[in-house]
C-alpha positions as CSV (number, residue, x, y, z in Angstrom):
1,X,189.9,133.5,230.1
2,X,188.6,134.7,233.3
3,X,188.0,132.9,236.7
4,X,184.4,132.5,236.3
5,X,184.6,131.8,232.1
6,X,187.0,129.2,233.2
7,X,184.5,127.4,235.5
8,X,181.3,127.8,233.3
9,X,183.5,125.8,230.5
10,X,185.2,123.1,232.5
11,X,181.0,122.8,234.3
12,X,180.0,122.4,230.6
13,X,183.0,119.8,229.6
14,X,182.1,117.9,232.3
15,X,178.1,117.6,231.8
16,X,178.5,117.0,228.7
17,X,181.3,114.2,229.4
18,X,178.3,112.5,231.7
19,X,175.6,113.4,229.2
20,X,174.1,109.9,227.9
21,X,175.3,109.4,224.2
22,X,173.8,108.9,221.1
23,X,173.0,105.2,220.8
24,X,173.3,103.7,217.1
25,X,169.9,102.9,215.8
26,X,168.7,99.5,216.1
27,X,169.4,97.3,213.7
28,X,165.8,95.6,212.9
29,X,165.5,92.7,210.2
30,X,164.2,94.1,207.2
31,X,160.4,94.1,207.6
32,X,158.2,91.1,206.7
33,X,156.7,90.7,203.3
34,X,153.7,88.6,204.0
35,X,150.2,90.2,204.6
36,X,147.0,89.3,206.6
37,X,144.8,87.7,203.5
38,X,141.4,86.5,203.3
39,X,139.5,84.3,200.5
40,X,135.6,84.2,202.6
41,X,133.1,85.3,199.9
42,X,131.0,86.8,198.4
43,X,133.4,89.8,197.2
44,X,130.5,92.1,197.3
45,X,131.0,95.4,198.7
46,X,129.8,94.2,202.8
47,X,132.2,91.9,202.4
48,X,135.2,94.2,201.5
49,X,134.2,96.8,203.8
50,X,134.2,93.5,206.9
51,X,137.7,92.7,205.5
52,X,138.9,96.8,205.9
53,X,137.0,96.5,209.2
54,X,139.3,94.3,210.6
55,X,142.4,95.1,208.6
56,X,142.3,92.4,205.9
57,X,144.1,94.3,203.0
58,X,144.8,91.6,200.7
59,X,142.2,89.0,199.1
60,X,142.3,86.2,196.7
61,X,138.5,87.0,195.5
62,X,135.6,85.4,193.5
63,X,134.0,87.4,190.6
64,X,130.6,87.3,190.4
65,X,129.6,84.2,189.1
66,X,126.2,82.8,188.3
67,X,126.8,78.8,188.3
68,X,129.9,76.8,187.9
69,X,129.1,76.7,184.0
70,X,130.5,80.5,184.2
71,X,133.4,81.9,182.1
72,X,134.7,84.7,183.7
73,X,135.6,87.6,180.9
74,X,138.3,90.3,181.2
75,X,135.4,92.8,182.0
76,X,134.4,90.3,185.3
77,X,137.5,90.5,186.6
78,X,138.3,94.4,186.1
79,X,135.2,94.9,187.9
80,X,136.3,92.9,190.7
81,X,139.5,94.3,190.9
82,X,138.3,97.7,190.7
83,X,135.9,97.1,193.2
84,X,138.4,96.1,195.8
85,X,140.6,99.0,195.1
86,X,138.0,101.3,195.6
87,X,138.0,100.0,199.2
88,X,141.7,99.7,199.1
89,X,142.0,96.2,199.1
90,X,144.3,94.4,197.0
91,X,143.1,91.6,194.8
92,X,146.2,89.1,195.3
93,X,144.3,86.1,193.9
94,X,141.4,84.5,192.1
95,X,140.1,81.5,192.4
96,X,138.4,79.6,188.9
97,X,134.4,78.8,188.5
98,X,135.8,75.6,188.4
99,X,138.8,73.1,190.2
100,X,137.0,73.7,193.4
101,X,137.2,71.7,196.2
102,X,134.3,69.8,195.9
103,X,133.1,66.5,195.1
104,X,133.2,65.4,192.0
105,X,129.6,64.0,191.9
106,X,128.6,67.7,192.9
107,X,130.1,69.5,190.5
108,X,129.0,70.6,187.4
109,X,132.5,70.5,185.2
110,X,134.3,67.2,185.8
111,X,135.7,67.0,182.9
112,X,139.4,67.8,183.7
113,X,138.9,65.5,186.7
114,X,137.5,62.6,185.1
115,X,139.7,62.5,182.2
116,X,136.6,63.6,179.4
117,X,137.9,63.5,176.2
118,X,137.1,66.9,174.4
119,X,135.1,68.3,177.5
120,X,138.6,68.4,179.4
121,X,140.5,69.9,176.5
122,X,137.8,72.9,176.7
123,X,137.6,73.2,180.0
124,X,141.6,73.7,180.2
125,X,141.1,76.3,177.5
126,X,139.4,78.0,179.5
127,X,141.8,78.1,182.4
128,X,144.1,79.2,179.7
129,X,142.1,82.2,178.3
130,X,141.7,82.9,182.6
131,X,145.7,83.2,182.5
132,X,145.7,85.4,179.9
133,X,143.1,87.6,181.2
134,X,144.6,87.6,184.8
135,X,147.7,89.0,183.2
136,X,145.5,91.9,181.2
137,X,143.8,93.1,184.5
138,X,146.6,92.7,186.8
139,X,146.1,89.8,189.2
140,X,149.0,87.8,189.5
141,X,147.9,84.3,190.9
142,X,144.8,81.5,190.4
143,X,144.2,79.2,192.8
144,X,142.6,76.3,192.0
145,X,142.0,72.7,193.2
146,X,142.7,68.6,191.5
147,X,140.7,67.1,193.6
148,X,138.3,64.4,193.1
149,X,136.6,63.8,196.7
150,X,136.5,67.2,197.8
151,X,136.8,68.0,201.6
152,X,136.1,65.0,203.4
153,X,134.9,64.9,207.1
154,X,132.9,62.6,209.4
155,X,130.1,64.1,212.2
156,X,131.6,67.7,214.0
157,X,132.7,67.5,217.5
158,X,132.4,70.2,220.1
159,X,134.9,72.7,221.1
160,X,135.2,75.7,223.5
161,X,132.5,78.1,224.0
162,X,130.1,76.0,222.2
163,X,131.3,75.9,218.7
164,X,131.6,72.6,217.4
165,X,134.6,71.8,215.3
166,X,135.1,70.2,211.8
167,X,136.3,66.4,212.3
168,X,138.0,63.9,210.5
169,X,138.3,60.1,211.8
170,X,138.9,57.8,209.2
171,X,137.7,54.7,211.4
172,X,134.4,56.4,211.8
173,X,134.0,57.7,208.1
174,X,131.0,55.9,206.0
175,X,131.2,56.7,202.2
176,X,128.0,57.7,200.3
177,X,128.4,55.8,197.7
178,X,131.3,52.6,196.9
179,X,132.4,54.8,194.2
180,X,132.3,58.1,193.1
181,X,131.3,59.2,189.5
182,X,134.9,59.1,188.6
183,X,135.6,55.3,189.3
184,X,138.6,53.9,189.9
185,X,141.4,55.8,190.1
186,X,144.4,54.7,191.4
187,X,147.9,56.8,191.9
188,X,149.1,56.1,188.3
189,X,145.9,57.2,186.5
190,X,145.5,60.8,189.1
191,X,149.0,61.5,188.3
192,X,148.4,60.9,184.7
193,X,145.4,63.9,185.0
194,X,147.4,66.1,187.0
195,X,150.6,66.1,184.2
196,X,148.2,66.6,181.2
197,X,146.6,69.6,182.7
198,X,150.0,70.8,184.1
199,X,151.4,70.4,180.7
200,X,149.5,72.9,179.3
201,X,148.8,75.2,181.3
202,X,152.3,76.2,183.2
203,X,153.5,76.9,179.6
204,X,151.0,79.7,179.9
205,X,151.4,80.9,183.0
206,X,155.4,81.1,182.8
207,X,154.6,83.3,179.4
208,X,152.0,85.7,181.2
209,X,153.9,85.3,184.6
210,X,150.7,83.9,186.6
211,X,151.1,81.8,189.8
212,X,149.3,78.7,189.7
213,X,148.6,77.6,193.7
214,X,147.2,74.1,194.0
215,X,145.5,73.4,197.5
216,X,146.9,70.1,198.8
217,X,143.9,67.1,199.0
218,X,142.1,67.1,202.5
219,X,142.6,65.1,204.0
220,X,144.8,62.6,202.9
221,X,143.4,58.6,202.6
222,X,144.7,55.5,202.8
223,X,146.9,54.6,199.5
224,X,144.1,51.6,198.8
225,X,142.0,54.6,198.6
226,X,138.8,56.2,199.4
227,X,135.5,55.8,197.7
228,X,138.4,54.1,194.8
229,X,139.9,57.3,194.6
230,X,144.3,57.5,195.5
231,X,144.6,61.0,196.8
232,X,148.1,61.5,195.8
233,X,148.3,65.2,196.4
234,X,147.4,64.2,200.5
235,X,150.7,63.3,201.3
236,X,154.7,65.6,201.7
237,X,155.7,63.2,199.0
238,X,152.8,63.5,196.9
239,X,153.1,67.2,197.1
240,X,156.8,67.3,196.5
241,X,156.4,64.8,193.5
242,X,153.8,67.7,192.4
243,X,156.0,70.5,192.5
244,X,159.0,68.9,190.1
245,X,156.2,68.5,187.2
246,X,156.6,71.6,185.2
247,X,159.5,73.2,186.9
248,X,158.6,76.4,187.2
249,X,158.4,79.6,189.3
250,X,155.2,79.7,188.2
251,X,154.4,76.4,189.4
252,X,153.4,75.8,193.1
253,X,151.2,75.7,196.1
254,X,148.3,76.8,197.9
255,X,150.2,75.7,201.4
256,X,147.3,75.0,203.5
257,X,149.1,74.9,206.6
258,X,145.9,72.5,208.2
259,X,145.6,70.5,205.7
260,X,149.6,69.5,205.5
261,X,149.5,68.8,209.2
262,X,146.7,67.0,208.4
263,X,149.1,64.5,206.7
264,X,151.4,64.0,209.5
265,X,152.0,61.5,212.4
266,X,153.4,64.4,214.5
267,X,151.9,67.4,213.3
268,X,153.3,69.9,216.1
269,X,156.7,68.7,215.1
270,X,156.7,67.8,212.0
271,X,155.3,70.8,209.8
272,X,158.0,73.3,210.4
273,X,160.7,71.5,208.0
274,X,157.9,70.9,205.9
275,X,157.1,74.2,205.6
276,X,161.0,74.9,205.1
277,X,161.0,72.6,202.4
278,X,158.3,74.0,200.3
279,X,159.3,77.6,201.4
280,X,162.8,77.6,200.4
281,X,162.3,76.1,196.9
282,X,159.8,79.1,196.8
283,X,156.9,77.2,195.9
284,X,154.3,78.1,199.0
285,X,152.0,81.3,196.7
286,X,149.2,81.4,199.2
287,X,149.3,80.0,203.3
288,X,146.2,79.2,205.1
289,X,147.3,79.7,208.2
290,X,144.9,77.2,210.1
291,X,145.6,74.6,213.0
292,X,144.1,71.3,213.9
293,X,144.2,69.2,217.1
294,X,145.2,65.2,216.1
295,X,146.6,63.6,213.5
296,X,146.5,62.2,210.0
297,X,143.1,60.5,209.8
298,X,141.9,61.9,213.2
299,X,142.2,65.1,214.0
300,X,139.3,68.3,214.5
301,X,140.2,71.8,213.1
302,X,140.5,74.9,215.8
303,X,141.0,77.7,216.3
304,X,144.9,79.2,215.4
305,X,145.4,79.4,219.5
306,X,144.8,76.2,220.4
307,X,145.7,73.5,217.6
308,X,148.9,71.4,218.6
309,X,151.1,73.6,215.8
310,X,153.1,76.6,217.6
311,X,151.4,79.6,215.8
312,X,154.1,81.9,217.1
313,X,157.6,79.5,216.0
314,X,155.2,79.0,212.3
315,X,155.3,82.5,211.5
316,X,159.0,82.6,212.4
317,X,160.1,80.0,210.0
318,X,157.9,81.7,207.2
319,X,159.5,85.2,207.8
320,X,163.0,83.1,208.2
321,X,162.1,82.0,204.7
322,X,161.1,85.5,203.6
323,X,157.7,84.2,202.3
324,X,156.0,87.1,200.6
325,X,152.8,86.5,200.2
326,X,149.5,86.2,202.3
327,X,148.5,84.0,205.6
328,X,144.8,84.1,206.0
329,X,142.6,82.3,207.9
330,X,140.5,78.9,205.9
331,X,137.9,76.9,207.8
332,X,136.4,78.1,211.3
333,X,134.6,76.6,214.1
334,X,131.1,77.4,213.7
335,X,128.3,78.2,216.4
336,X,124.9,79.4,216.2
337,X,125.1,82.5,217.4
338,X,128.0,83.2,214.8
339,X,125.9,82.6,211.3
340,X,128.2,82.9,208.6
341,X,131.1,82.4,211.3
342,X,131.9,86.5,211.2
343,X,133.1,86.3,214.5
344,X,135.4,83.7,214.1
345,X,137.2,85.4,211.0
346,X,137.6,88.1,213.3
347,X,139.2,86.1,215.9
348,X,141.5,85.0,213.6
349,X,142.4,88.1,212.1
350,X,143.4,90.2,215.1
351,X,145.3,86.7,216.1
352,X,147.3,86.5,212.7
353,X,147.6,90.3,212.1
354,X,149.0,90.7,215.9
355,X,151.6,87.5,215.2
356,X,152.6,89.5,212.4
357,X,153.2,92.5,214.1
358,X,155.2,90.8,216.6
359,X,157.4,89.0,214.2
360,X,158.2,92.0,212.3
361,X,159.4,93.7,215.7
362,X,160.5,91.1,218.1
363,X,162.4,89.4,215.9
């Protein structure tokens, strides 16, 4: 080797004994499962197209229905479902033309509330044939309520910006009536309705591999009741109770995140090892990811950014858990520039989607 080869090697050794050196990629969690989910309707082509919009790729949707009476057939629900692929949304979820959330002296199929003889029998028929049908077309989970009072709330209270907020203070609230349609019924006689329709219809789901998500009752009452109605699904224990009828692991709950902190003395601290509890028995199918301000019986609903619940340490414990399905926004403040409250599911997208993206990178 000559003077100058010499030099241009030991030059090269020692630049390259300087260079920086490859650092070993880094080691990420695996990604999140969960999704950003919606369930506003009507799921009507405006209202897929605002859900691509604002990157809402996962729904539970509502077939076009024409009254509560409705049977949805396996042709309503390919149609629904190929509608939402043809804007490449996924249809995670349905919810029934029945089991809704709302009172029972509003609605127009009681039966399976109310304990009605051969009217309940045909109703759960019918949420069996649903089952089956779900299974034919592909979606794989039915939400559905057992609720007797619906969503209770006393006069809305104003929040920031001008919205005003949904409100719940027990002290304040004035039933319509003494009684609903129902009657009486006390914790022994709801739990009886809840175990006769849970006793035939998780048979059905485990065989056709359907999640069934019940929402939790909100809010919870007093156990001497409400309008003489026990709302034994608005408690942790309640709901716990719930979820050891009909073992199954196709046997669980919509988690409304508001609605269990609605149940809670200290919500902010409280709902995390609640939400561990349901999550790691893997019964939470569907999260509405929603925060209030308050407590059981007296709290408002606001929006996810300012609620006493910790958005950011919520979503941690559900990727900790590895939850894999959607977290979507529920109620929303309204205002009246904001008919329909568009602007406020968008708020609540970008906030959710961008916690989502930060827990699957920061982590």
């Amino acid at each position: 080797m000559n003077r100058r080869t010499f030099f241009q090697s030991s030059a090269a050794g020692a630049l390259a004994a300087h260079a920086p050196q490859p650092v070993e990629a880094a080691k990420w969690p695996k990604p999140i499962r969960f999704t950003l989910g919606c369930q506003s309707g009507p799921t009507d082509e405006r209202r897929l197209q605002f859900f691509k919009r604002h990157s809402v790729n996962n729904i539970n949707g509502y077939p076009a229905a024409k009254g509560e009476t409705v049977k949805y057939s396996v042709e309503d629900l390919q149609k629904l479902k190929d509608l939402c692929e043809k804007h490449q949304v996924k249809l995670d979820m349905i919810a029934p033309p029945y089991l809704a959330s709302s009172h029972i002296d509003r609605t127009r199929r009681p039966a399976i509330m109310t304990a009605d003889g051969e009217n309940r029998d045909r109703d759960i028929a019918e949420i069996q044939q649903l089952i089956r049908d779900c299974a034919k077309v592909g979606i794989p989970a039915i939400k559905y309520n057992m609720s007797i009072l619906g969503v209770l709330r006393t006069e809305r209270t104003p929040g920031r910006g001008g919205v005003s907020l949904s409100t719940w203070r027990l002290k304040e609230a004035k039933p319509a009536t003494p009684l609903t349609r129902a009657g009486v019924v006390n914790a022994d006689r709801f739990w009886e309705r809840i175990t006769y329709f849970l006793d035939r219809v998780i048979p059905v789901a485990n065989e056709y591999k359907i999640r069934m998500a019940c929402h939790p009752h909100d809010p919870g009452v007093p156990p001497s009741g409400y309008q003489g109605i026990d709302r034994v699904l608005g408690t942790v224990d309640g709901l716990k109770k719930f979820i050891t009828i009909r073992e199954s692991p196709y046997h669980g709950i919509n988690f409304c995140q508001g609605t269990v902190s609605e149940m809670l003395q200290n919500p902010g601290k409280e709902i995390f090892d609640v939400i561990r509890y349901f999550g790691s028995r893997k019964k939470i199918f569907n999260v509405h990811f929603r925060n209030i301000r308050g407590k059981r019986d007296d709290f408002q609903e606001t929006f996810p950014d300012e609620g006493d619940i910790d958005f950011v340490e919520a979503i941690k414990v559900y990727r900790e858990l590895d939850y894999p399905y959607m977290l979507m926004p529920d109620h929303v403040p309204q205002h009246p520039d904001d008919p329909g409250g568009q602007q406020a599911f968008a708020f609540c997208y970008g906030y959710i989607r961008a916690l989502i993206q930060a827990s699957d990178r920061l982590s």
